[in-house]
Backbone as XML, in Angstrom:
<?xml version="1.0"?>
<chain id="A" units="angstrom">
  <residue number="1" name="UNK">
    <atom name="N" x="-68.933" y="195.530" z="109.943"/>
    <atom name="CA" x="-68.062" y="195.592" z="111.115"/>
    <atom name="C" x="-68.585" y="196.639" z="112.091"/>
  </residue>
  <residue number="2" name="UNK">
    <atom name="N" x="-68.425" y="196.267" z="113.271"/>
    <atom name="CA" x="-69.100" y="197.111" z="114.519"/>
    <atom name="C" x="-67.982" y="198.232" z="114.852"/>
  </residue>
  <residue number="3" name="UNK">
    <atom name="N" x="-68.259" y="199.367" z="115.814"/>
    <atom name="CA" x="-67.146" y="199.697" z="116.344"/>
    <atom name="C" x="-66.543" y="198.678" z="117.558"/>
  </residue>
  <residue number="4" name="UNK">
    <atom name="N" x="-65.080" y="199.230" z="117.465"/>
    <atom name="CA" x="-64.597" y="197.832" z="118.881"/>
    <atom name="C" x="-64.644" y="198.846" z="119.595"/>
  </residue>
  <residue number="5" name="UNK">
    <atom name="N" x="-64.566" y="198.275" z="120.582"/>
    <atom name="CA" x="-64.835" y="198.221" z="122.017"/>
    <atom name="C" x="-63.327" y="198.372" z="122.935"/>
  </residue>
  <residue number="6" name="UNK">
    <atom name="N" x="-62.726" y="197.566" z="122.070"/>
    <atom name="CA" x="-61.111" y="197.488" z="122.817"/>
    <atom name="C" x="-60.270" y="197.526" z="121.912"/>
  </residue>
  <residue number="7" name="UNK">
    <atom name="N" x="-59.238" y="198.265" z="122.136"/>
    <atom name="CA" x="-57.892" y="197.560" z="120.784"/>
    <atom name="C" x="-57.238" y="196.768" z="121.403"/>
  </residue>
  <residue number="8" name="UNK">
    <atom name="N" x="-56.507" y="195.906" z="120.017"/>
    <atom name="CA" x="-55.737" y="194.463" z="120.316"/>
    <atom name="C" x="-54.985" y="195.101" z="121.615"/>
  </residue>
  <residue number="9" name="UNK">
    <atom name="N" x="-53.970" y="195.852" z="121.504"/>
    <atom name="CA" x="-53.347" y="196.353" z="123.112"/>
    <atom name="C" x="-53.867" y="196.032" z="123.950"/>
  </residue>
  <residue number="10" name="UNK">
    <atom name="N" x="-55.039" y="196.980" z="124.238"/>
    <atom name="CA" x="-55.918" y="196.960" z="125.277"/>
    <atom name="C" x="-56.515" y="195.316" z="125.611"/>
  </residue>
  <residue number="11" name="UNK">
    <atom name="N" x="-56.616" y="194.236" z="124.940"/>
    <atom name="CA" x="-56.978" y="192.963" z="125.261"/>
    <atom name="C" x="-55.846" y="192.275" z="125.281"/>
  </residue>
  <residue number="12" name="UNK">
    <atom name="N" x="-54.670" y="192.371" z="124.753"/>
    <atom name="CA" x="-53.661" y="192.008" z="125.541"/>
    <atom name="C" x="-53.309" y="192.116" z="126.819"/>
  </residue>
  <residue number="13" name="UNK">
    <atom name="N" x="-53.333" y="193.503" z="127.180"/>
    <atom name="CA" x="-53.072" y="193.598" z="128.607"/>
    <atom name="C" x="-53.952" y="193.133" z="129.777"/>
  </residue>
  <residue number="14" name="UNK">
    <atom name="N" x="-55.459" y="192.643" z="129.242"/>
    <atom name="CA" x="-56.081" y="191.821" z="129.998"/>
    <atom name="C" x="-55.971" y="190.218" z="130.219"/>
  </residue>
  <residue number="15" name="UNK">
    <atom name="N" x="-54.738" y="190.013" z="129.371"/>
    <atom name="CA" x="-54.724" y="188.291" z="129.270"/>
    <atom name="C" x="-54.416" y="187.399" z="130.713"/>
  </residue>
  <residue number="16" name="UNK">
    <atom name="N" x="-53.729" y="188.331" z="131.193"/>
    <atom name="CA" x="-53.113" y="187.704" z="132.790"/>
    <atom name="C" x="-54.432" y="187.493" z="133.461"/>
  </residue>
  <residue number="17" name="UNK">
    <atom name="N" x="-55.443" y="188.017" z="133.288"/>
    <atom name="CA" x="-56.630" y="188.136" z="134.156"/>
    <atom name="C" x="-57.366" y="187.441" z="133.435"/>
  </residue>
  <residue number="18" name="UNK">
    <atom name="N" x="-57.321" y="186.481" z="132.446"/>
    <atom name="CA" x="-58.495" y="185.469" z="131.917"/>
    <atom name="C" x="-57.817" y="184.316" z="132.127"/>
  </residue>
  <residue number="19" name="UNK">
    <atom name="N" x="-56.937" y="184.131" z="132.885"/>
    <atom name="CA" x="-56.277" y="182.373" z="132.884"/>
    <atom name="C" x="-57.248" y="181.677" z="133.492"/>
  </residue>
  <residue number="20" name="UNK">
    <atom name="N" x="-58.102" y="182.001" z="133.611"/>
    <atom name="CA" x="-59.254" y="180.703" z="134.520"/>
    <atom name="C" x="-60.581" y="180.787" z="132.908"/>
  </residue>
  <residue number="21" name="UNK">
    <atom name="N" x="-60.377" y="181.460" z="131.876"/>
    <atom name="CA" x="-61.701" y="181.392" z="131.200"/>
    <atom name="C" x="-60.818" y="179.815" z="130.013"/>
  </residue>
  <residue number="22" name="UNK">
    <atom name="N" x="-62.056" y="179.811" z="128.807"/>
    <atom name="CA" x="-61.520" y="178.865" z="128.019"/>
    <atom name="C" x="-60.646" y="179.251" z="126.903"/>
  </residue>
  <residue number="23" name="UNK">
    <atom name="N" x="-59.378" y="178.659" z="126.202"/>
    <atom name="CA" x="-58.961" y="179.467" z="124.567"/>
    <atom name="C" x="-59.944" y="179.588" z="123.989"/>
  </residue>
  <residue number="24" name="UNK">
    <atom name="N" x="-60.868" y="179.138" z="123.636"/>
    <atom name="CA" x="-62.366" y="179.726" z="122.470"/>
    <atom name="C" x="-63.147" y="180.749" z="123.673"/>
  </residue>
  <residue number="25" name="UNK">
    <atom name="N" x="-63.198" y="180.470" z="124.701"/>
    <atom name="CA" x="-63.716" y="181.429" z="125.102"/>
    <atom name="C" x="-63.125" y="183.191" z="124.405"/>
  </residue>
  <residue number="26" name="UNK">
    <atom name="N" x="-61.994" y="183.005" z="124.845"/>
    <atom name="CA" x="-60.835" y="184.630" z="124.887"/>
    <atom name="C" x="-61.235" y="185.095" z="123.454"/>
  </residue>
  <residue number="27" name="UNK">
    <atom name="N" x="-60.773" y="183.545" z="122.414"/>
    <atom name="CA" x="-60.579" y="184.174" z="121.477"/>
    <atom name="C" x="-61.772" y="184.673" z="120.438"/>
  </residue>
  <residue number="28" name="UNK">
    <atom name="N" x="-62.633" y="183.926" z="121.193"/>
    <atom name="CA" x="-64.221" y="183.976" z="119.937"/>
    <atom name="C" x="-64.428" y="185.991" z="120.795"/>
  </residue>
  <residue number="29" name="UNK">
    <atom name="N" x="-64.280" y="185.950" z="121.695"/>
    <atom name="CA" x="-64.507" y="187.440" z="122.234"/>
    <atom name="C" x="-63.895" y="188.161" z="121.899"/>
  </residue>
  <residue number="30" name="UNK">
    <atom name="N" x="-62.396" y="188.416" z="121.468"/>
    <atom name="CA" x="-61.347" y="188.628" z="120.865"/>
    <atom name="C" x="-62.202" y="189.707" z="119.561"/>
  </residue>
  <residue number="31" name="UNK">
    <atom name="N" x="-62.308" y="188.523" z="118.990"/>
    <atom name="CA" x="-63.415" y="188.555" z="117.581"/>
    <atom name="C" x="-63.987" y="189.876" z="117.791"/>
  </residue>
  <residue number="32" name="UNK">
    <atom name="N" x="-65.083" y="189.731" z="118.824"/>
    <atom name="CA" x="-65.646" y="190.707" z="119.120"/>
    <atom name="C" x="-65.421" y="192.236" z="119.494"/>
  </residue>
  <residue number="33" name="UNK">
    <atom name="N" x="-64.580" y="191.812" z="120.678"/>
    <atom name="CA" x="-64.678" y="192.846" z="120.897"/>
    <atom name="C" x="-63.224" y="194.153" z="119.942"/>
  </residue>
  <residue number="34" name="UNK">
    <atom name="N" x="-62.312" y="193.020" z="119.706"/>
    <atom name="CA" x="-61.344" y="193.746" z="118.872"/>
    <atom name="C" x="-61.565" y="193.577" z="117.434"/>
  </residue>
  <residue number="35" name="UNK">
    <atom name="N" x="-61.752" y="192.808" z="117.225"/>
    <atom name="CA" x="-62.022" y="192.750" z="115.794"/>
    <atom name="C" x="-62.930" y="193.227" z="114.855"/>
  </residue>
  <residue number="36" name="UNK">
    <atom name="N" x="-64.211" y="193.414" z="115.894"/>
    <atom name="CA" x="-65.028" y="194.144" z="115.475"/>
    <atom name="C" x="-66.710" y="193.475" z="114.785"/>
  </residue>
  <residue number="37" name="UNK">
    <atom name="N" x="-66.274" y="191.783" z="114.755"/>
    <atom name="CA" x="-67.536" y="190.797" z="114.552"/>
    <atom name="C" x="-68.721" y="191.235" z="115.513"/>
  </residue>
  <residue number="38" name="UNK">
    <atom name="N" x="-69.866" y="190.963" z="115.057"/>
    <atom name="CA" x="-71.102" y="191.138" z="115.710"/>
    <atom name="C" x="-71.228" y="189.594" z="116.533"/>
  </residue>
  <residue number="39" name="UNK">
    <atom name="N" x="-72.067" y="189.814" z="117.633"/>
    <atom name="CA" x="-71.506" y="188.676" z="118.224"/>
    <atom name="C" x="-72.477" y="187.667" z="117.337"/>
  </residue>
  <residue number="40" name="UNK">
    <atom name="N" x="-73.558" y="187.547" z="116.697"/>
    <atom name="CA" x="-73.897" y="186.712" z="115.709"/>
    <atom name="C" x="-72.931" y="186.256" z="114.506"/>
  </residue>
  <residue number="41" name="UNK">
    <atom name="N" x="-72.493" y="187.329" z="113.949"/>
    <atom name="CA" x="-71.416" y="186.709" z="113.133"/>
    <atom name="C" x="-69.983" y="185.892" z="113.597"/>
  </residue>
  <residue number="42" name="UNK">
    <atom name="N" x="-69.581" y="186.294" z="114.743"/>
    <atom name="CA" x="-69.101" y="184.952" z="115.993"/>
    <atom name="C" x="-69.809" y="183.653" z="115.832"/>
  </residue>
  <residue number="43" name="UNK">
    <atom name="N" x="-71.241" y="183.936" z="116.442"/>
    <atom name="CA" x="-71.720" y="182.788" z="116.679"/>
    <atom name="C" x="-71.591" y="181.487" z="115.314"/>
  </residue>
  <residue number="44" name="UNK">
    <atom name="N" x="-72.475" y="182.451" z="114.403"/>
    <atom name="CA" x="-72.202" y="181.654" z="112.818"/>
    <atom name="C" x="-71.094" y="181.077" z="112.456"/>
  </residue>
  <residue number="45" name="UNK">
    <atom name="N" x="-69.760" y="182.030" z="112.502"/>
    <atom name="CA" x="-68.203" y="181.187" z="112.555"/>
    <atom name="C" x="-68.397" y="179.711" z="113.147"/>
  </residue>
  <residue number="46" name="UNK">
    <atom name="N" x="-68.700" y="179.996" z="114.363"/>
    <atom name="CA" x="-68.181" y="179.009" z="115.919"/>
    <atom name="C" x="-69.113" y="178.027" z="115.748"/>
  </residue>
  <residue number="47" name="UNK">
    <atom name="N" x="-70.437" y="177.434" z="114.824"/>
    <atom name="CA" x="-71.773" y="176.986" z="115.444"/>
    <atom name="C" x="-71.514" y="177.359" z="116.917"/>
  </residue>
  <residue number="48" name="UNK">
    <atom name="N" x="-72.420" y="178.275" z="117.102"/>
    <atom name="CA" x="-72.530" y="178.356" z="118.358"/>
    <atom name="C" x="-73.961" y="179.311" z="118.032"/>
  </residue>
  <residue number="49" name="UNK">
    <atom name="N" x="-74.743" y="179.588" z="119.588"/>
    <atom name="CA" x="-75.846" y="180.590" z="119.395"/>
    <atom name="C" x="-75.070" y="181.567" z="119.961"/>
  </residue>
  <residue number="50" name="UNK">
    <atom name="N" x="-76.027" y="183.208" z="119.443"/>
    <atom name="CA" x="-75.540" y="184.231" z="119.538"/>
    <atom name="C" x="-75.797" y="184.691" z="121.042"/>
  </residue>
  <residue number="51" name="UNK">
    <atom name="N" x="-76.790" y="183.918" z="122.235"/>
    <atom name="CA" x="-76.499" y="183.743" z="123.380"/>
    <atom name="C" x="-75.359" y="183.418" z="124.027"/>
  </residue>
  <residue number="52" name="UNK">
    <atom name="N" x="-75.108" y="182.064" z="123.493"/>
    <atom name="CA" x="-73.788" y="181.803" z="123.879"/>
    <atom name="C" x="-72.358" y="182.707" z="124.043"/>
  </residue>
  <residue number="53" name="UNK">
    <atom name="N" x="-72.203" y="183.176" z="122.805"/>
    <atom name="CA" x="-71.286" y="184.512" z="122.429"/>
    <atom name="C" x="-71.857" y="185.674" z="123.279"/>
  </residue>
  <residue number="54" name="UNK">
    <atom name="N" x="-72.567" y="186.208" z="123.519"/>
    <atom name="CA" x="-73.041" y="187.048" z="124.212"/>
    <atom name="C" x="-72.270" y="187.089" z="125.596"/>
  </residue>
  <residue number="55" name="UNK">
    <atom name="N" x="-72.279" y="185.096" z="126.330"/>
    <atom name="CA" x="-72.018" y="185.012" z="127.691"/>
    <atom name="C" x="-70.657" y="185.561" z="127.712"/>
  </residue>
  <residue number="56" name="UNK">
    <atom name="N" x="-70.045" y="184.563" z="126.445"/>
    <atom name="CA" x="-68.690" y="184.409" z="126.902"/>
    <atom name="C" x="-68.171" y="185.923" z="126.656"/>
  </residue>
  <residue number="57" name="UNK">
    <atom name="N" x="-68.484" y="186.933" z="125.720"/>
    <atom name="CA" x="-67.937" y="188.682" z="125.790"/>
    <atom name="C" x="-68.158" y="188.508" z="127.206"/>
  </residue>
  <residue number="58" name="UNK">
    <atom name="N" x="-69.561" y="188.641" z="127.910"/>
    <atom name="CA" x="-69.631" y="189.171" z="128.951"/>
    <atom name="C" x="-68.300" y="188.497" z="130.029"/>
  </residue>
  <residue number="59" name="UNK">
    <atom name="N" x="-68.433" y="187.429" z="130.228"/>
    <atom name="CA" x="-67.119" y="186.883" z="131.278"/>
    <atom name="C" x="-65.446" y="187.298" z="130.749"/>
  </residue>
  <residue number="60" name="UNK">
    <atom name="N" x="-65.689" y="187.483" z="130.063"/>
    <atom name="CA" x="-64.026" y="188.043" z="129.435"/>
    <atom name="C" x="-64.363" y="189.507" z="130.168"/>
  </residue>
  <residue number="61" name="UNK">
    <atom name="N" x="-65.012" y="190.600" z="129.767"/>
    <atom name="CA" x="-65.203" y="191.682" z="130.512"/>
    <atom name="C" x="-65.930" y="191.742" z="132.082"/>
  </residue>
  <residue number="62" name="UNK">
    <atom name="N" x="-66.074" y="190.525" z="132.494"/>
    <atom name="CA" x="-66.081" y="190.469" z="134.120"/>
    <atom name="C" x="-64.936" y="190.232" z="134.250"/>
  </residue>
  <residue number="63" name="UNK">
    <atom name="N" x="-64.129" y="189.418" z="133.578"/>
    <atom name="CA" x="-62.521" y="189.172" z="134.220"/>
    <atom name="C" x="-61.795" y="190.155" z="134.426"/>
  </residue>
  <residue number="64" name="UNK">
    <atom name="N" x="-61.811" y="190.867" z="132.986"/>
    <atom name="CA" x="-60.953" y="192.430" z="132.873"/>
    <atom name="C" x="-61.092" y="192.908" z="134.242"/>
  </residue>
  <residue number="65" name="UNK">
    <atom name="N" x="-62.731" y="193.141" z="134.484"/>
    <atom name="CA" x="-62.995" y="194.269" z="135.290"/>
    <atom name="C" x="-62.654" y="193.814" z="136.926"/>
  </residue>
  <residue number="66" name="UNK">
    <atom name="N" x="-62.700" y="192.301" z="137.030"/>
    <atom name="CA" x="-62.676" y="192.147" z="138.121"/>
    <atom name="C" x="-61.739" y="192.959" z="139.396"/>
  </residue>
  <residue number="67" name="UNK">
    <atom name="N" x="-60.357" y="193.388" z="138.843"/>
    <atom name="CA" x="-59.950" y="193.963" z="139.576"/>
    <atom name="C" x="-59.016" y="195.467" z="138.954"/>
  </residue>
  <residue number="68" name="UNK">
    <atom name="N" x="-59.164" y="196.009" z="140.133"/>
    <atom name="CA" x="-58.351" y="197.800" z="139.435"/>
    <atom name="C" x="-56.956" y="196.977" z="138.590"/>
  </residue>
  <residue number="69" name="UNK">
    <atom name="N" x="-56.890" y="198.072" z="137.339"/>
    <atom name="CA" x="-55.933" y="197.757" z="136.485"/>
    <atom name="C" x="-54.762" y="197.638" z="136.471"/>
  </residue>
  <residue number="70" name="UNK">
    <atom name="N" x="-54.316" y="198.408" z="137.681"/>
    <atom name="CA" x="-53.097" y="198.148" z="138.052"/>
    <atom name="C" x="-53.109" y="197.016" z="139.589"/>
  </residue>
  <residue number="71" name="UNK">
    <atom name="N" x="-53.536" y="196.124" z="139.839"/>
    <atom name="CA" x="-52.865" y="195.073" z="140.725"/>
    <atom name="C" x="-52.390" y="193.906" z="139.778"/>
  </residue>
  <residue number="72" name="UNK">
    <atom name="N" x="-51.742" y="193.662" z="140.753"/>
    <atom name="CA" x="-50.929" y="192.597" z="140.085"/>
    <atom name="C" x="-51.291" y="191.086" z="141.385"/>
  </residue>
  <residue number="73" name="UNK">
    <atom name="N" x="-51.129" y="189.887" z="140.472"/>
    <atom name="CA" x="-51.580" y="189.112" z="140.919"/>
    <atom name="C" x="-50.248" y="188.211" z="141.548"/>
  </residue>
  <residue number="74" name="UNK">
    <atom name="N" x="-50.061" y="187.506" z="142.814"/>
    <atom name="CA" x="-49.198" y="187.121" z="143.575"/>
    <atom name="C" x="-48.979" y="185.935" z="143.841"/>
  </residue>
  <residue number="75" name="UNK">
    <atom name="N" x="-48.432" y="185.257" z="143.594"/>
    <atom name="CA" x="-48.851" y="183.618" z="143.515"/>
    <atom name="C" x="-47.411" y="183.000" z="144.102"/>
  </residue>
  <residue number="76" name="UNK">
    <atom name="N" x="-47.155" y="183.179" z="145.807"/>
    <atom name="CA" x="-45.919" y="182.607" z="146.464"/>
    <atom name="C" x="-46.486" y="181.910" z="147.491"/>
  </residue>
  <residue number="77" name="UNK">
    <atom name="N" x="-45.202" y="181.027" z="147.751"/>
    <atom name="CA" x="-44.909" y="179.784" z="148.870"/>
    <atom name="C" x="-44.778" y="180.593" z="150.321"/>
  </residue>
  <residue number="78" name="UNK">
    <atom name="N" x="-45.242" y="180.493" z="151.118"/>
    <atom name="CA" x="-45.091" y="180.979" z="152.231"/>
    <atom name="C" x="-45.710" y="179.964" z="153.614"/>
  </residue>
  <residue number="79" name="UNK">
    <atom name="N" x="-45.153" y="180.209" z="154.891"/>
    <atom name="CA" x="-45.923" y="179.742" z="156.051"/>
    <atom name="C" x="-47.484" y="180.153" z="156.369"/>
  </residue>
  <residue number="80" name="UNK">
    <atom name="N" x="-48.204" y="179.122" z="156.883"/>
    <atom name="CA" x="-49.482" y="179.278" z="156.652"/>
    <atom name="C" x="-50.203" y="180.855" z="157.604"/>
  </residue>
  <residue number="81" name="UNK">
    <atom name="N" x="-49.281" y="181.182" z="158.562"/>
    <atom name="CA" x="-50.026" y="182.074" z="159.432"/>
    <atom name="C" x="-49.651" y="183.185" z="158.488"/>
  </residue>
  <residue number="82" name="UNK">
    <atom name="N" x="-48.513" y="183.617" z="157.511"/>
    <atom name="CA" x="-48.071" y="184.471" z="157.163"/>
    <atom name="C" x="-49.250" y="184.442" z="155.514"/>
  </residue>
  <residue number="83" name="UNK">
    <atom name="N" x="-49.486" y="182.969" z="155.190"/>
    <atom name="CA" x="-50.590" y="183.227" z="153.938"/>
    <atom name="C" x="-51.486" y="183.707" z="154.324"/>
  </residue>
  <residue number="84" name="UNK">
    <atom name="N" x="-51.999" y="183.412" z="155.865"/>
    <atom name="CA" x="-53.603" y="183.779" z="156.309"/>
    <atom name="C" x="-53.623" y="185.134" z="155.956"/>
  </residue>
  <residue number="85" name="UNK">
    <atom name="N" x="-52.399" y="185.847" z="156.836"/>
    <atom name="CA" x="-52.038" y="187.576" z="157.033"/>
    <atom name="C" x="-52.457" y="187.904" z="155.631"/>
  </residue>
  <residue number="86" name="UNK">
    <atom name="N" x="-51.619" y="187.210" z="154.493"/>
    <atom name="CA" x="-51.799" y="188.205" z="153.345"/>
    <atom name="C" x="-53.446" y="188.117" z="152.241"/>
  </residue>
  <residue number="87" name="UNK">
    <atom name="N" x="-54.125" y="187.034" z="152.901"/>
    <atom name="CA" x="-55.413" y="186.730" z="152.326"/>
    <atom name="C" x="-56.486" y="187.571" z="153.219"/>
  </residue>
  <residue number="88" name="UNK">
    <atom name="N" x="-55.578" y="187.993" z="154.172"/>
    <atom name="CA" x="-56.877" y="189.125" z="154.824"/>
    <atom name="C" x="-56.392" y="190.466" z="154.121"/>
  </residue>
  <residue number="89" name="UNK">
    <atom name="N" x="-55.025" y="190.714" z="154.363"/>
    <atom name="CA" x="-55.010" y="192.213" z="153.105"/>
    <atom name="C" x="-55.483" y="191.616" z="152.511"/>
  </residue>
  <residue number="90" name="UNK">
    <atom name="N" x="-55.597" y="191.078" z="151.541"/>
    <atom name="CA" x="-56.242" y="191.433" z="149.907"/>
    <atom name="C" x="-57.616" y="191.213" z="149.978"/>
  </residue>
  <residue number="91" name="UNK">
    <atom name="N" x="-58.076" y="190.698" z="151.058"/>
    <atom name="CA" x="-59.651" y="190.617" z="151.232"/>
    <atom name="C" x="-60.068" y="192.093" z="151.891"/>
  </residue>
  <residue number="92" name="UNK">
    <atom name="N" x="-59.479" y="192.675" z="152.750"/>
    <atom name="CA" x="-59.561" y="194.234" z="152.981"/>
    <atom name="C" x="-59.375" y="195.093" z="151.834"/>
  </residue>
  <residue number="93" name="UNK">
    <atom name="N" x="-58.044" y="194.982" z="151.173"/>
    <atom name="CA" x="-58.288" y="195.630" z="149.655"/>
    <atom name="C" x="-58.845" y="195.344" z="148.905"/>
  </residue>
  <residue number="94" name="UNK">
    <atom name="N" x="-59.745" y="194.409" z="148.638"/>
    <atom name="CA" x="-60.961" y="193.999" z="147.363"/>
    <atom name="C" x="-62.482" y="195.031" z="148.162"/>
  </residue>
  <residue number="95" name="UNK">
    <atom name="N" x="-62.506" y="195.033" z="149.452"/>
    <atom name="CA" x="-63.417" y="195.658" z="150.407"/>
    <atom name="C" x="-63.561" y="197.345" z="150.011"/>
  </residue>
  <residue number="96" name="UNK">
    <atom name="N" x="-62.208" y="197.771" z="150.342"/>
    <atom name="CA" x="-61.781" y="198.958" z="150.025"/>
    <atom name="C" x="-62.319" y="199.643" z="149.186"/>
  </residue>
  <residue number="97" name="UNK">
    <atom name="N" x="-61.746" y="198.741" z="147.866"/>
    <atom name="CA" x="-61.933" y="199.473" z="146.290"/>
    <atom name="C" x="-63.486" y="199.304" z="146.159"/>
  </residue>
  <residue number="98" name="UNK">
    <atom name="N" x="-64.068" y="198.192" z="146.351"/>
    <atom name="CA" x="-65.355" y="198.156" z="146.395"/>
    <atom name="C" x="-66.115" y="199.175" z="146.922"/>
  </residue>
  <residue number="99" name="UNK">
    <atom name="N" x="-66.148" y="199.308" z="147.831"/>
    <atom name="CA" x="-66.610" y="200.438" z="148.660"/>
    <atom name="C" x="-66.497" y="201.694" z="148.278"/>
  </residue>
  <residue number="100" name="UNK">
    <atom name="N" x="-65.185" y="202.274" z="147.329"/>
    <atom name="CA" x="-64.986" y="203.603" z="146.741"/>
    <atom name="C" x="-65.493" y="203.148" z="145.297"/>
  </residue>
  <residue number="101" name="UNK">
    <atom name="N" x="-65.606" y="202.834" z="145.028"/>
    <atom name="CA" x="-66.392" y="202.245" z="143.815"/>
    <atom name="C" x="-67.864" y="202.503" z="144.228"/>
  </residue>
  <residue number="102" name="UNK">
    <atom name="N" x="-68.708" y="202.254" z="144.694"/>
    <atom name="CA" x="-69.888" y="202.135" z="145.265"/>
    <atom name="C" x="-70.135" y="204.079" z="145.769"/>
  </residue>
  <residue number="103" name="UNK">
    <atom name="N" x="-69.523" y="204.488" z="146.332"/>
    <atom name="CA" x="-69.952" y="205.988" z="146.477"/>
    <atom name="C" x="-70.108" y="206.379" z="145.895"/>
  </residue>
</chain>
């Protein structure tokens, strides 16, 4: 067993932010990164290659990271000039953080 990387907590609270990956995706990474499997011994479970497992850790931890830990994601009905308004904030705040990130 490896050291993890994350505790179960800690990959819970990233679940809201993987709804676009696959269930074997989450969970074969799961494996990994909480559980503590090498990503070969993943792979061996899953037939799968240990490339493969490799990708999918990595896109589970692009998802996490994709955005600061505390936003929350917004998903309402609104008039279209008033959606435009709020798709330029959040395109200014993805800019933002980026940018202080980057210094």
């Amino acid at each position: 067993m490896q050291k993890v990387p994350m505790t179960a907590a800690e990959f819970e609270s990233i679940q809201p932010r993987l709804g676009r990956l696959t269930v074997d995706t989450v969970q074969i990474a799961r494996r990994v990164l909480v559980d503590g499997k090498s990503q070969a011994e993943a792979a061996e479970e899953n037939g799968l290659s240990r490339q493969r497992v490799s990708q999918m850790v990595q896109r589970v931890m692009a998802a996490a990271s994709e955005f600061p830990p505390d936003w929350e994601r917004v998903d309402e009905w609104m008039p279209p000039d008033l959606a435009k308004h709020v798709r330029a904030l959040a395109a200014e705040a993805r800019t933002t953080t980026q940018e202080k990130n980057h210094a």
